[in-house]
C-alpha positions in Angstrom: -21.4 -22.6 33.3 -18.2 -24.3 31.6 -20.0 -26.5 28.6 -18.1 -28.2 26.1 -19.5 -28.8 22.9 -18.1 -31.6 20.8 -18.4 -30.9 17.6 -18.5 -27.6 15.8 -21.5 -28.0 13.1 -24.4 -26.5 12.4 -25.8 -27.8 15.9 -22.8 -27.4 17.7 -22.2 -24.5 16.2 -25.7 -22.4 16.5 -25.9 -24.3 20.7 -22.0 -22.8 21.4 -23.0 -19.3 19.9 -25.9 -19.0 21.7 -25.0 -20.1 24.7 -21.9 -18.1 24.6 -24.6 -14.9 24.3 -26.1 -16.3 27.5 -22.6 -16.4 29.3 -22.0 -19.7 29.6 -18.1 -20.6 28.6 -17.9 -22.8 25.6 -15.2 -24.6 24.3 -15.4 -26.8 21.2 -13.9 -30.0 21.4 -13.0 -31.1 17.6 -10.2 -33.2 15.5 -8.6 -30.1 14.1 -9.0 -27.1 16.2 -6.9 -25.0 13.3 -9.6 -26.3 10.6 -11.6 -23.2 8.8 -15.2 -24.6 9.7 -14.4 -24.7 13.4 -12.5 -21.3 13.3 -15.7 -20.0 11.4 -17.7 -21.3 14.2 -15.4 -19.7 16.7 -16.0 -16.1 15.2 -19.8 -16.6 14.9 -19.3 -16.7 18.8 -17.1 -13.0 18.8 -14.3 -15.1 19.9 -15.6 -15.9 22.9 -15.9 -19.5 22.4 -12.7 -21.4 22.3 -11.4 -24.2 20.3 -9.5 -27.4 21.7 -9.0 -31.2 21.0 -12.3 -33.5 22.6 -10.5 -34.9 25.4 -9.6 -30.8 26.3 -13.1 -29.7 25.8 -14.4 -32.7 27.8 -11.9 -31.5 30.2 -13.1 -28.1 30.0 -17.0 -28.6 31.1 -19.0 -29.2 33.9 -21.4 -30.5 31.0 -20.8 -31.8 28.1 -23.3 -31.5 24.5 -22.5 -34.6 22.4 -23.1 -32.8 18.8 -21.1 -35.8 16.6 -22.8 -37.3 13.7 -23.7 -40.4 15.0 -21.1 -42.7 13.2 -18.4 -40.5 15.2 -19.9 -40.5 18.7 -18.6 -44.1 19.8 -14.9 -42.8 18.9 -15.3 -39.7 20.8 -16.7 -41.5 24.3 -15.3 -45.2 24.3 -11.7 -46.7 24.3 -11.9 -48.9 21.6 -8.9 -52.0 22.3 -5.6 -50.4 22.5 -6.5 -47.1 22.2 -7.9 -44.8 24.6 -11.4 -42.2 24.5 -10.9 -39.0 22.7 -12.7 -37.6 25.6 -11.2 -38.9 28.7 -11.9 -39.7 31.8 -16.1 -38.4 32.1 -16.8 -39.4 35.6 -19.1 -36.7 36.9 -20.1 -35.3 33.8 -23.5 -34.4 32.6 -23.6 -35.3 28.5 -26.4 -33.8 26.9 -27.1 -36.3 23.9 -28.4 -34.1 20.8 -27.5 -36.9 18.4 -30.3 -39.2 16.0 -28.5 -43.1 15.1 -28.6 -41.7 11.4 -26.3 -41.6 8.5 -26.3 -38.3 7.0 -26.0 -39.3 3.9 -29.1 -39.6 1.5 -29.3 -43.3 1.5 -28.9 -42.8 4.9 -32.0 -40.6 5.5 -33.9 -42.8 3.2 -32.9 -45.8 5.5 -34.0 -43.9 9.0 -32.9 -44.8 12.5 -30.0 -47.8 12.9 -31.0 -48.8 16.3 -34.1 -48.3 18.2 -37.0 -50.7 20.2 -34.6 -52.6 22.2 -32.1 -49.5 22.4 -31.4 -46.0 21.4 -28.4 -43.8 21.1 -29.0 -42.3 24.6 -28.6 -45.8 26.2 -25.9 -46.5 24.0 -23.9 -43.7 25.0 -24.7 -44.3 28.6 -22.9 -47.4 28.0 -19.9 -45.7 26.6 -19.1 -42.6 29.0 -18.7 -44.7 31.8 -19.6 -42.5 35.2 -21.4 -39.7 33.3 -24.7 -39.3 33.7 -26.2 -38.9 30.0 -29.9 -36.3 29.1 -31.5 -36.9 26.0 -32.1 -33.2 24.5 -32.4 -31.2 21.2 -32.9 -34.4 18.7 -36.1 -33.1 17.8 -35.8 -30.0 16.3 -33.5 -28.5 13.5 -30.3 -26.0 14.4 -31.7 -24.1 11.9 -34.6 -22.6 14.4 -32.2 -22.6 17.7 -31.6 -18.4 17.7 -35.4 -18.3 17.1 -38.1 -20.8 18.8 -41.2 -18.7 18.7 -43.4 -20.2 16.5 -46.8 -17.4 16.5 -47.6 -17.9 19.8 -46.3 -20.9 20.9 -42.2 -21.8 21.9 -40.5 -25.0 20.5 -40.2 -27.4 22.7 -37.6 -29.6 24.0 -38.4 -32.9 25.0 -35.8 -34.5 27.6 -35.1 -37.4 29.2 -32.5 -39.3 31.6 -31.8 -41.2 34.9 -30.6 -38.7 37.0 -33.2 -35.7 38.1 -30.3 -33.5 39.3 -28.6 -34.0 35.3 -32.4 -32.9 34.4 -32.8 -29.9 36.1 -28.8 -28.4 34.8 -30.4 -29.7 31.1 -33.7 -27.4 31.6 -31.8 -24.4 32.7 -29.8 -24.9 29.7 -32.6 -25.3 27.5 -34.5 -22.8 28.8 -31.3 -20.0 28.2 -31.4 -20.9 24.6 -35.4 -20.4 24.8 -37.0 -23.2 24.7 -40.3 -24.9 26.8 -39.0 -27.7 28.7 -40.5 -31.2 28.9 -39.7 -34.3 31.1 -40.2 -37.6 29.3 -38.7 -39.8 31.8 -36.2 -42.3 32.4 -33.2 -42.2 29.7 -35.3 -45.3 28.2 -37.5 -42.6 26.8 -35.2 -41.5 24.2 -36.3 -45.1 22.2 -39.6 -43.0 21.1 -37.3 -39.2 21.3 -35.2 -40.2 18.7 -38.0 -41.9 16.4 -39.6 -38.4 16.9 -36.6 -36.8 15.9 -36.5 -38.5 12.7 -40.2 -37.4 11.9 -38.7 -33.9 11.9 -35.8 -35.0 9.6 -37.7 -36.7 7.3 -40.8 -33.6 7.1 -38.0 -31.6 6.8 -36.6 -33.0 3.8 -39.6 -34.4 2.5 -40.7 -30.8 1.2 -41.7 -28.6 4.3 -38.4 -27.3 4.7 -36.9 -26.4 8.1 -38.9 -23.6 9.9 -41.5 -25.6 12.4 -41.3 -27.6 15.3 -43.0 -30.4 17.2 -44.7 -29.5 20.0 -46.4 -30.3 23.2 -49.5 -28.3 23.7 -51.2 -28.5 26.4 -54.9 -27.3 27.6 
């Protein structure tokens, strides 16, 4: 499948190399394709990966994984007045949403989540890529564990939402390439308690309990 990935760190990153392993074709859609992070990230694929502007990336893929920090997302999907979206025209597009409303900066993680009850980034985004349909997937875990999801006997899972079941089902085939156990939450609306869940996982991580665990479903 053609995927564009926009944004080229450690999530975007780890998703575009392993999904480049899978044989999906990956192009990063970035501000500066030249820059040394994304043509690190680019070699971590064996050059198979490519590198383009967002609006060529966006271009590029059938889907489309959203891997911004959150203070950049709005300026990669919207047309702000007089100016026009980094990422096009995204009729038809399926946007995987792997962002948390966060500011990654330590004030930031001490703060939490900047939205949330009454919306969440999913819905927001939904808002601004206008004819897409948008899937809530990979908030809750770190990038860190991607290339490895067994945890003893159990696989990570990724919890997903959205509107459109057809969006859904392309999400858990991509999920389940890069190894994980699929769950349905719902309606994109879902993502107001995905997100918060995603932030547990931040804040346990940095809170001492470093990176290597997941939150799971388990099931009986």
């Amino acid at each position: 499948m053609k995927i564009g990935i926009i944004g080229a760190g450690n999530v975007g990153g780890t998703l575009g190399r392993i999904l480049t392993q899978k044989g999906h074709s990956i192009v990063f859609g970035v501000r500066d394709p030249q820059s040394a992070k994304v043509q690190s990230a680019v070699e971590a694929t064996g050059g198979n990966a490519g590198a383009a502007s967002v609006g060529e990336a966006a271009s590029h893929g059938q889907v489309l994984i959203l891997a911004t920090p959150w203070n950049g997302t709005q300026e990669a999907l919207a047309k702000p007045s007089k100016r026009i979206a980094a990422a096009g025209d995204l009729t038809g597009k399926i946007i995987i949403d792997a962002t948390n409303p966060i500011e990654l900066t330590p004030a930031g993680l001490a703060a939490g989540l900047t939205i949330g009850h009454t919306t969440s980034a999913a819905e927001e985004i939904a808002k601004w890529a206008i004819g897409a349909q948008v899937v809530k997937a990979f908030n809750n875990i770190g990038a860190s564990c991607f290339e490895n999801l067994q945890f003893g006997s159990q696989t990570a899972t990724a919890f997903i939402c959205g509107d459109s079941t057809d969006a859904k089902k392309i999400v858990t085939n991509i999920a389940e390439d890069i190894g994980f156990e699929v769950v349905d939450a719902g309606t994109l609306q879902q993502a107001r308690l995905l997100e918060p869940l995603g932030m547990l996982w931040i804040n346990l991580a940095f809170s001492g309990m470093g990176q290597d665990f997941a939150i799971n479903l388990i099931k009986r």
